[in-house]
N, C-alpha and C positions, 0 to 999 in steps of 0.2 A: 110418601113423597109427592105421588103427583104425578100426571103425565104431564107431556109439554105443551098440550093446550091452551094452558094461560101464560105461559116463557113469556108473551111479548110483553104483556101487561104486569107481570113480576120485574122484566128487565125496565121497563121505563118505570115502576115505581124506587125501584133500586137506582136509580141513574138520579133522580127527585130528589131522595134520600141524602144520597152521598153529594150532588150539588149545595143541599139544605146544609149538611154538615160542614161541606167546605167555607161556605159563606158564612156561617159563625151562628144558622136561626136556630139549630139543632145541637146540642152536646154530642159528642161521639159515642156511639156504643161499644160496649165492649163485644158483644155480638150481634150479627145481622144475619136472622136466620130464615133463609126462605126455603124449608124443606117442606113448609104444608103447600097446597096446591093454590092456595086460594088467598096468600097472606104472606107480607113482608113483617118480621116482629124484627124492632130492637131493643135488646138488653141489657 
């Protein structure tokens, strides 16, 4: 999982994400998994 050394830099990629999806440039995932330390995956 990770410690929370990169949280800030996972949270603003996460924030990227779901703006990108909101605004229609990204399809929705059905999951958004940010359990590895170093990496936002969607599914």
């Amino acid at each position: 999982m990770g410690d929370a050394s990169e949280s800030s830099a996972k949270s603003a990629a996460l924030v990227g994400l779901l703006e990108q999806i909101d605004a229609g440039a990204l399809e929705p995932a059905g999951t958004i998994d940010v359990s590895t330390p170093d990496a936002v995956v969607l599914r």
